[in-house]
C-alpha positions in Angstrom: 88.5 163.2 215.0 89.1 159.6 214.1 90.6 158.8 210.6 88.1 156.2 208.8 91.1 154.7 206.5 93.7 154.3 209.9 94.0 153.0 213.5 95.3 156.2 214.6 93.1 158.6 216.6 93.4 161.6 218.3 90.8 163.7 220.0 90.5 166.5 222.2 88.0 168.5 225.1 88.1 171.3 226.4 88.1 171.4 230.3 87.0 174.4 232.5 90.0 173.9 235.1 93.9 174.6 235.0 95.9 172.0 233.6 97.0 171.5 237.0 93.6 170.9 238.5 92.3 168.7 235.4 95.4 166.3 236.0 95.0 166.4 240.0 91.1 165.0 238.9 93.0 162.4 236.1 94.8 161.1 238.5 92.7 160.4 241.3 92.3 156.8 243.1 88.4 158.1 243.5 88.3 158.9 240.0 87.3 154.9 238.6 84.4 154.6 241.8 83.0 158.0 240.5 83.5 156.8 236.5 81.4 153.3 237.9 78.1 155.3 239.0 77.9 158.2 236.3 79.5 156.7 233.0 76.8 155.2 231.3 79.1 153.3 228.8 80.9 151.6 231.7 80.2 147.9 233.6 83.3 148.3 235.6 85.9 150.8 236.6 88.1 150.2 239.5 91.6 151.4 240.7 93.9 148.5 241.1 97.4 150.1 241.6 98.5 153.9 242.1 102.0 155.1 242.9 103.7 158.4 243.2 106.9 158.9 242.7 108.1 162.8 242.9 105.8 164.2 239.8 105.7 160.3 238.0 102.4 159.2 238.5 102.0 155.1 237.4 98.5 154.0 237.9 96.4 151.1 236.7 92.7 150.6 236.4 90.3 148.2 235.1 87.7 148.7 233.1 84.3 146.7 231.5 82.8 148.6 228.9 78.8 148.0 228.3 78.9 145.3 225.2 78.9 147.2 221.9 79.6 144.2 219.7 77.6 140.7 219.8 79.1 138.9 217.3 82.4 138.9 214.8 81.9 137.1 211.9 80.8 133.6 212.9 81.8 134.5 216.7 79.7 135.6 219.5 81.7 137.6 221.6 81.3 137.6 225.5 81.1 141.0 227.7 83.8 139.9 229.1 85.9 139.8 226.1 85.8 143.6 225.8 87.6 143.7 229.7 90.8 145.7 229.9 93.3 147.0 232.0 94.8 151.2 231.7 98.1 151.5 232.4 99.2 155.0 232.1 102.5 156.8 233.2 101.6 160.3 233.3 104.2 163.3 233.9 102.8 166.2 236.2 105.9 168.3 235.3 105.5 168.3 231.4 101.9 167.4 231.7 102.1 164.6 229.7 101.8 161.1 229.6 101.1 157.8 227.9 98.9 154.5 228.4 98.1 151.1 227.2 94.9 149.0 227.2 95.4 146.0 228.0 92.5 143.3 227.2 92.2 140.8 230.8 91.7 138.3 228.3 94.9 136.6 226.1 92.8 135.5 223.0 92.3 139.3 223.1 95.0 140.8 223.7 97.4 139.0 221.6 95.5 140.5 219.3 94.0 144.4 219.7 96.9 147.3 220.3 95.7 150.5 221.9 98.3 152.5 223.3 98.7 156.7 223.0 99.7 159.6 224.6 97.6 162.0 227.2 98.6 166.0 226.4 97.4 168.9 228.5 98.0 172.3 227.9 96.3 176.1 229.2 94.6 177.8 226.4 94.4 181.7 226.8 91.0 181.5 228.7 92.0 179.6 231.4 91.1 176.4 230.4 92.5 172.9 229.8 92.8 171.8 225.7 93.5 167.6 226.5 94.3 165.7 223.7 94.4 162.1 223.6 96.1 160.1 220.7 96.9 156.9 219.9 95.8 153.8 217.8 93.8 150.7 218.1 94.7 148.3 216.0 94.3 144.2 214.9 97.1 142.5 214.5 97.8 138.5 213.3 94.1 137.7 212.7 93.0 134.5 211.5 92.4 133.8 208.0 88.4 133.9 208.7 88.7 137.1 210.5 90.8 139.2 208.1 88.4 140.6 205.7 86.7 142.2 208.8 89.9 143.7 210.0 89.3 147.6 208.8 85.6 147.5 209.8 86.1 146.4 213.4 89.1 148.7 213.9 86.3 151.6 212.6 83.8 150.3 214.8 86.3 149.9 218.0 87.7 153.6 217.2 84.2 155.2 217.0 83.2 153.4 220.1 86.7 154.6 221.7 85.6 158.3 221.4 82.5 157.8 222.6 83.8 156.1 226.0 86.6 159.6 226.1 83.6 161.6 225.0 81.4 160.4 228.2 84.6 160.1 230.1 85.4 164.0 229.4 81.6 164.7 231.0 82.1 162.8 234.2 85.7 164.5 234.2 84.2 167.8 234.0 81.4 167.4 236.6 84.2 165.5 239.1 86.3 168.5 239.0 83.5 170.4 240.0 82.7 168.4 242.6 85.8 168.0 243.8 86.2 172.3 244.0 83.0 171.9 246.1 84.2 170.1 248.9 
């Protein structure tokens, strides 16, 4: 799961689809509407840009996560604040692909890194293993805010896996939905 020391993470579900069917469901534009009513963690989730080209998918969305953090250090810090955009490139072929949060906001995102890589693969059941890695990490802090560099890089990793963790639940009951209809 997430290193406590490092801003590298990595974590992985278990999906009761094909790879091919659990990145069909990734991947769709109706995925962000159906993340907005049944994520619990989320404000926001909407699809701003999609495009297709040959097994290349390039898709953005914007998201609000519910405020986890009120203050740092001497601070308050705005719902707003925690606002970002996905941008992820991901590979039907190899089923694999990569993203980057971007924070809407500059003082933010001049700031915070969070970029990694998407992996599926078929395990012998059937399934889908998907592992998601990356980092979140603060970079040029201020003076003041240094000391509190390692704690809120903790705190906005544990946070991370809980948004995937919920995120893997709406996955698994939009694939099943989506076999439904």
């Amino acid at each position: 799961m997430f290193s406590r020391a490092k801003p590298h993470f990595s974590v992985v579900h278990t999906f009761r689809a094909a790879p091919d069917v659990v990145a069909d469901a990734m991947l769709d534009p109706a995925l962000p509407s159906f993340l907005r009513e049944h994520h619990e963690l989320l404000e926001e989730a909407s699809a701003e840009a999609h495009h297709e080209e040959g097994a290349l998918v390039r898709r953005r969305v914007r998201y609000r996560p519910r405020p986890f953090l009120e203050r740092l250090g001497p601070k308050k810090i705005p719902p707003e604040y925690l606002a970002y955009i996905e941008e992820t490139t991901f590979d039907r072929a190899s089923l694999t692909g990569s993203f980057e949060n971007r924070a809407l906001r500059a003082a933010v995102r001049k700031h915070l890194i969070n970029r990694g890589t998407v992996t599926l693969r078929a395990t012998a059941e059937g399934r889908t293993e998907r592992r998601i890695e990356g980092v979140i990490e603060l970079v040029g802090l201020p003076p003041l805010l240094r000391p509190l560099r390692a704690w809120v890089q903790r705190l906005l990793r544990v946070e991370a896996e809980r948004l995937i963790d919920v995120e893997a639940r709406c996955l698994e009951a939009f694939i099943a939905r989506r076999a439904a209809v």
